[in-house]
The first five atom37 places (N, CA, C, CB, O) and aatype in JSON, in Angstrom:
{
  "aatype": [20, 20, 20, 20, 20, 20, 20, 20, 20, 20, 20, 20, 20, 20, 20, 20, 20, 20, 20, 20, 20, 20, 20, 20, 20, 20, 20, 20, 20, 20, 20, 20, 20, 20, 20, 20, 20, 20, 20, 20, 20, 20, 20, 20, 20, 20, 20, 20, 20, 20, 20, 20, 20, 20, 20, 20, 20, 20, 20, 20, 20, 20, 20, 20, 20, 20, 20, 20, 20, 20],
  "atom_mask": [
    [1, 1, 1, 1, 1],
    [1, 1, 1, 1, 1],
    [1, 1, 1, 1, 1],
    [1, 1, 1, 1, 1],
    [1, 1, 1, 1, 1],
    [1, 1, 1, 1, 1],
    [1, 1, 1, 1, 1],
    [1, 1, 1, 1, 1],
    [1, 1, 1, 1, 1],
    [1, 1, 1, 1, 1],
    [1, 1, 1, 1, 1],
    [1, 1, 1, 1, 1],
    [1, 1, 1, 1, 1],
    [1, 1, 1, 1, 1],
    [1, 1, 1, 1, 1],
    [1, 1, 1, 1, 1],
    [1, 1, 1, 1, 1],
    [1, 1, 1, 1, 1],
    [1, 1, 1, 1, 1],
    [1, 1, 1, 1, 1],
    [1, 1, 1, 1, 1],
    [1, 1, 1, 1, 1],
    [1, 1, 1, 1, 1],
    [1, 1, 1, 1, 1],
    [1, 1, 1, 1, 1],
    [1, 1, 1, 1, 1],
    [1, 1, 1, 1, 1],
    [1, 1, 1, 1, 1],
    [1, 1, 1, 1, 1],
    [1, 1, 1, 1, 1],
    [1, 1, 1, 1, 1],
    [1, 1, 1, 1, 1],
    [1, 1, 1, 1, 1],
    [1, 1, 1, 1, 1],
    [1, 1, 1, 1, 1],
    [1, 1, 1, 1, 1],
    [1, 1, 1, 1, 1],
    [1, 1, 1, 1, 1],
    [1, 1, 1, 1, 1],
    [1, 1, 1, 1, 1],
    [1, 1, 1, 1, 1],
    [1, 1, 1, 1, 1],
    [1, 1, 1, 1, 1],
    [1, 1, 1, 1, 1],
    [1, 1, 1, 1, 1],
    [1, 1, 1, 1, 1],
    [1, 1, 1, 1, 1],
    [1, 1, 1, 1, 1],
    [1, 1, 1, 1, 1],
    [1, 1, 1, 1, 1],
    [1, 1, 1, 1, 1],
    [1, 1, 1, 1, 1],
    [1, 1, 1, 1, 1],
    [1, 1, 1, 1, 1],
    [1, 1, 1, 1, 1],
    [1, 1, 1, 1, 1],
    [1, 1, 1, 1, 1],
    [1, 1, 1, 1, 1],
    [1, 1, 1, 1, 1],
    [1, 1, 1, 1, 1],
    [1, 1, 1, 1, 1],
    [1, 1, 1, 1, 1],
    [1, 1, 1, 1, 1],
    [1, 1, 1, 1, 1],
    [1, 1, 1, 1, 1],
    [1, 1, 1, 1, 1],
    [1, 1, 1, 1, 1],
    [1, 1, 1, 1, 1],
    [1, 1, 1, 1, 1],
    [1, 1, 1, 1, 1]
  ],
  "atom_positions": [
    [[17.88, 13.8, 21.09], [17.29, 12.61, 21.68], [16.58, 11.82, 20.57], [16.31, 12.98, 22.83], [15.63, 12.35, 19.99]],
    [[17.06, 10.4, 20.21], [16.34, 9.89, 19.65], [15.08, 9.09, 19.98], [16.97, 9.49, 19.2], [15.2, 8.8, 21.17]],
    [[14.1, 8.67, 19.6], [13.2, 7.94, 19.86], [12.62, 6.71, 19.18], [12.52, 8.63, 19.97], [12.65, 7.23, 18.07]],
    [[12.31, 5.98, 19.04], [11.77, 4.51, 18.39], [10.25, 4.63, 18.66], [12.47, 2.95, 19.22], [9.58, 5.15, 19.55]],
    [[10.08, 4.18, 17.94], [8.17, 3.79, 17.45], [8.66, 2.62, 16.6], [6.97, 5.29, 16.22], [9.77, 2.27, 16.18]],
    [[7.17, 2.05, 16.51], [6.56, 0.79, 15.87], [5.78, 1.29, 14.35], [5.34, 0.06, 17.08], [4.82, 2.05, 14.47]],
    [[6.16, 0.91, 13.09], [5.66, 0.73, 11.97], [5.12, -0.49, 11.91], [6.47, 0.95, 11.07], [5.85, -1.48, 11.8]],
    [[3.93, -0.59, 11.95], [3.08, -1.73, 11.65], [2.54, -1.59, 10.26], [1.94, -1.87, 12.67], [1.76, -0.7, 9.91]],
    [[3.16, -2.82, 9.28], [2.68, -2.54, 7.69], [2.48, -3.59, 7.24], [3.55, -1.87, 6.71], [3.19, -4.49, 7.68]],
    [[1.52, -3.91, 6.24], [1.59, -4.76, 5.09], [1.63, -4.78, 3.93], [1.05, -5.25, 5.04], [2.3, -3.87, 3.46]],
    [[1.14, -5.53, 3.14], [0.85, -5.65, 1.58], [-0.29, -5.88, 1.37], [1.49, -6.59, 0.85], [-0.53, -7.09, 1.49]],
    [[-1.31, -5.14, 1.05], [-2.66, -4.77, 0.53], [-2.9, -4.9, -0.75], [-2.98, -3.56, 0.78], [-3.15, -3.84, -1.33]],
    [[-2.91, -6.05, -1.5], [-2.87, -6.08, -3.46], [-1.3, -5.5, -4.09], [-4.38, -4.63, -4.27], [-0.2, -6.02, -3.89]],
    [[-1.59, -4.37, -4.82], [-0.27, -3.96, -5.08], [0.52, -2.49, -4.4], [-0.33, -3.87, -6.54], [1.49, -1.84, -4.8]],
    [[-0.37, -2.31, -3.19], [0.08, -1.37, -2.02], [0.63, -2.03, -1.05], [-0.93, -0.6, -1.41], [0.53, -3.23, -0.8]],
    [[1.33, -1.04, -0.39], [2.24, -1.6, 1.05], [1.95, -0.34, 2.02], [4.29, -1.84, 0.77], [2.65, 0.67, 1.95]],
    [[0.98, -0.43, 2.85], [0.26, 0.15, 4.21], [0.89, 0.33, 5.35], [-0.74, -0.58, 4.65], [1.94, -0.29, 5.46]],
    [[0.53, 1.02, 6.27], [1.12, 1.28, 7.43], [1.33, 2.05, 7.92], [1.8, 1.04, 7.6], [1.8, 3.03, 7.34]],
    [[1.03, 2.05, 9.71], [0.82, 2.89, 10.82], [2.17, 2.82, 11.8], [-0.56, 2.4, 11.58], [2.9, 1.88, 12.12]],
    [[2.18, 4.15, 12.12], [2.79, 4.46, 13.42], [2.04, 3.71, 14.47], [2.78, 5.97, 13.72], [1.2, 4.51, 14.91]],
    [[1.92, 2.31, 15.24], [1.76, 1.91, 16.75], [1.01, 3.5, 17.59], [3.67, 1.39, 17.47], [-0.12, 3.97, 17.68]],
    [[2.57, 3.96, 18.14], [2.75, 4.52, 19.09], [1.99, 5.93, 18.76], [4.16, 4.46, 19.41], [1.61, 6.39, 19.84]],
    [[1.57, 6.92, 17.51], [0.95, 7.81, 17.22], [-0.51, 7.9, 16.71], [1.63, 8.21, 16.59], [-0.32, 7.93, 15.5]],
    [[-1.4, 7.94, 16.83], [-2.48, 8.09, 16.01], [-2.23, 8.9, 15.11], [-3.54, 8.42, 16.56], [-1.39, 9.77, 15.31]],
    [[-3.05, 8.79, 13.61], [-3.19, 9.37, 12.87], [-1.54, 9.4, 11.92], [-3.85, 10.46, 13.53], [-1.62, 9.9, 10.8]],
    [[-0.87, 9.15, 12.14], [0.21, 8.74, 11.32], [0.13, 7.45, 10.43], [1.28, 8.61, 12.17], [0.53, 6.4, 10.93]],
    [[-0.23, 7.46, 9.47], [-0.14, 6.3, 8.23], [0.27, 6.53, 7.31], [-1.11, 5.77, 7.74], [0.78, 7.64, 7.17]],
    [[0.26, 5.54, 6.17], [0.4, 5.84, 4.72], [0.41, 5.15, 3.65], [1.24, 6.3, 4.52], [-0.42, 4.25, 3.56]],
    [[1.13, 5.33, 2.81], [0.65, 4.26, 1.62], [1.26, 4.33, 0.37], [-0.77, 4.39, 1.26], [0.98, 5.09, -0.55]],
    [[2.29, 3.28, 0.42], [2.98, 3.55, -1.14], [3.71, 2.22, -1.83], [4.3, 4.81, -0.99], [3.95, 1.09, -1.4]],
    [[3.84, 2.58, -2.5], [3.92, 1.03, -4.03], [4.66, -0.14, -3.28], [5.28, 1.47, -5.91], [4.25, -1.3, -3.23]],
    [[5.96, 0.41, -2.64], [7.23, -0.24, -2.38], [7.03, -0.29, -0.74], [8.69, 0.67, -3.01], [6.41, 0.53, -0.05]],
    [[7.68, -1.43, -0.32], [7.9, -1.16, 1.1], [9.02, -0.44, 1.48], [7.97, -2.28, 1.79], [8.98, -0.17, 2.68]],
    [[9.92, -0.05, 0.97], [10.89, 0.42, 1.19], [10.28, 2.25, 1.08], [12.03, -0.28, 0.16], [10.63, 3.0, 1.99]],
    [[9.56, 2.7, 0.14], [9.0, 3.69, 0.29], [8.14, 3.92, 0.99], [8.76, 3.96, -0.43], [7.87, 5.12, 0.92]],
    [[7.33, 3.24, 1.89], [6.57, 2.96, 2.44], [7.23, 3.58, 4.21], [6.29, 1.47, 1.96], [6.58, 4.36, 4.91]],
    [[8.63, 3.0, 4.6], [9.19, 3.03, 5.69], [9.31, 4.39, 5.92], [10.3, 2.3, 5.74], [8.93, 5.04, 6.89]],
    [[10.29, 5.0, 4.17], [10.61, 6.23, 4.2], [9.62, 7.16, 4.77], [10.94, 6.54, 3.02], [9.89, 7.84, 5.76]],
    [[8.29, 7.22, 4.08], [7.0, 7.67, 3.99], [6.6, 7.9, 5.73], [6.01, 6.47, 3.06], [6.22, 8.94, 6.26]],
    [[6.78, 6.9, 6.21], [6.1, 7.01, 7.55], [7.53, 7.75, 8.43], [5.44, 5.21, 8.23], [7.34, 8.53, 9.36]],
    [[8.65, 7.45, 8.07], [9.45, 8.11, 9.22], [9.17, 9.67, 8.53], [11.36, 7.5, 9.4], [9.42, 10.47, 9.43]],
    [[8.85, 10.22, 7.6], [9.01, 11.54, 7.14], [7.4, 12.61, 7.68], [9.27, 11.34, 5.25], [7.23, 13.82, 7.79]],
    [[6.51, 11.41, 7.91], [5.16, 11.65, 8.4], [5.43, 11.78, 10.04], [4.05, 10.36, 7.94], [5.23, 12.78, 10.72]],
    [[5.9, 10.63, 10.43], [6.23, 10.52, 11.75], [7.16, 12.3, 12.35], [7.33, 8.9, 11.77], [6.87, 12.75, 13.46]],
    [[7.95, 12.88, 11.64], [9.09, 13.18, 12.2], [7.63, 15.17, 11.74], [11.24, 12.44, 11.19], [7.55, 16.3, 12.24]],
    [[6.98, 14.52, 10.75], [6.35, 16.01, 10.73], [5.22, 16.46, 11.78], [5.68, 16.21, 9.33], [4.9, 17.54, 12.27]],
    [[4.58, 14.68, 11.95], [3.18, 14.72, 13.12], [3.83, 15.3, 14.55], [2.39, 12.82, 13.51], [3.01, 15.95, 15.2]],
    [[5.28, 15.18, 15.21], [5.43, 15.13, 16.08], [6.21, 16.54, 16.11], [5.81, 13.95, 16.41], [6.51, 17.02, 17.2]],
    [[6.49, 17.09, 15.08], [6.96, 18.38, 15.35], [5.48, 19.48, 15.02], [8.44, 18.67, 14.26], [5.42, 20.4, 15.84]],
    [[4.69, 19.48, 14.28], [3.59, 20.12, 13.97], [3.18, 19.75, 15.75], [2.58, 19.47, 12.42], [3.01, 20.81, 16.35]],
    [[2.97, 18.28, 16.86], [2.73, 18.39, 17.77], [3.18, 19.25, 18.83], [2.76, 17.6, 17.85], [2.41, 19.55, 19.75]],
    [[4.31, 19.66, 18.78], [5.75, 20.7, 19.31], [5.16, 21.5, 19.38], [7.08, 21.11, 18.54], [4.58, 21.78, 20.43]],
    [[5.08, 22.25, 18.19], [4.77, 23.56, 18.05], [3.24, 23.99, 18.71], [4.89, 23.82, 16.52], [3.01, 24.92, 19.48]],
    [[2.25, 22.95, 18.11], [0.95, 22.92, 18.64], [0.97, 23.6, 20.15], [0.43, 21.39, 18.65], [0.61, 24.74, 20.44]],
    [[1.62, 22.34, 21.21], [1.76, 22.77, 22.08], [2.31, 24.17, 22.8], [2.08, 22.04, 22.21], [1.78, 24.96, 23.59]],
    [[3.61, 24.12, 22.15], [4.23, 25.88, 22.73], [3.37, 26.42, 22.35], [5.63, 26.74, 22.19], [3.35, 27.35, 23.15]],
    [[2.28, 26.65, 21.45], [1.53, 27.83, 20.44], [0.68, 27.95, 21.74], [0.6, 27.37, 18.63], [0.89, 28.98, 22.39]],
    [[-0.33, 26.99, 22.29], [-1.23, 26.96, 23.23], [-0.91, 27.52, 24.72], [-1.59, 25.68, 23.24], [-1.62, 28.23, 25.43]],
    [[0.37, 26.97, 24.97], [0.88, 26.93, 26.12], [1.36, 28.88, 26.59], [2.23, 25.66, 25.93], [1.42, 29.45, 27.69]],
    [[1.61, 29.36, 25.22], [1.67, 30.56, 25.48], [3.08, 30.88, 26.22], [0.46, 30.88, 26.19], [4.08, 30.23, 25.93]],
    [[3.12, 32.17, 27.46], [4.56, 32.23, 27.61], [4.2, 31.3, 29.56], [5.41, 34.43, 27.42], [3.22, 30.74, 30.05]],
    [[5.48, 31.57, 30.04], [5.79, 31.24, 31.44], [4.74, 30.22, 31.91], [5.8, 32.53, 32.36], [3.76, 30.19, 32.65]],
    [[5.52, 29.3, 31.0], [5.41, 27.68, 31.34], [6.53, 27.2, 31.5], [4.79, 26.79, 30.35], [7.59, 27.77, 31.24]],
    [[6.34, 25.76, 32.08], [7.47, 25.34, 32.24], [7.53, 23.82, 31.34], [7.73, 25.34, 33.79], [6.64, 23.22, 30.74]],
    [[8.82, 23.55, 31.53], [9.2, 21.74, 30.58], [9.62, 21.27, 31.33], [10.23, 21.37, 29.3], [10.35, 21.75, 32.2]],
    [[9.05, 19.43, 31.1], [9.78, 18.58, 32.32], [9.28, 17.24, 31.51], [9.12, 18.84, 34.28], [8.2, 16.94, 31.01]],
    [[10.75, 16.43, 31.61], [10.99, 15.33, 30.6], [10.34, 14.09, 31.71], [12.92, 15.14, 30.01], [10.66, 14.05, 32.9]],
    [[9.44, 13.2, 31.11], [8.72, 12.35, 31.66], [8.96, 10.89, 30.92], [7.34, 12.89, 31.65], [8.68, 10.47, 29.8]],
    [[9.48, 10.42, 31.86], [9.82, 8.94, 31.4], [8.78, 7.66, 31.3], [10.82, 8.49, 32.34], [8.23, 7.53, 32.39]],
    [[8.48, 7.01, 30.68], [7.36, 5.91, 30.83], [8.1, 4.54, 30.31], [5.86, 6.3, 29.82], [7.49, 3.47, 30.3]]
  ]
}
């Protein structure tokens, strides 16, 4: 399943900035915008699996999953 989020970035002097919208705590910061994109989908793709795991870790055993649409 793929998913889409929002990179919101600029140009800060001779940095190029920018947040994940849709995640807190996902940002970053690098020379190029083009490294910059890379940067956040590679942050993005780690915040939300470190979130994965978080969860099963807590959740323990005999739970259940159920896909929620918004």
């Amino acid at each position: 399943m793929k998913n889409n989020f929002t990179a919101i970035i600029k140009q800060d002097g001779d940095w190029w900035i920018g947040w994940i919208k849709e995640i807190p705590g996902v940002n970053c910061q690098e020379a190029t915008r083009e490294e910059l994109l890379q940067t956040l989908r590679v942050t993005l793709r780690e915040a939300l699996e470190f979130n994965r795991r978080d969860a099963l870790d807590v959740a323990g055993t005999n739970y259940e999953e159920e896909l929620i649409a918004v």
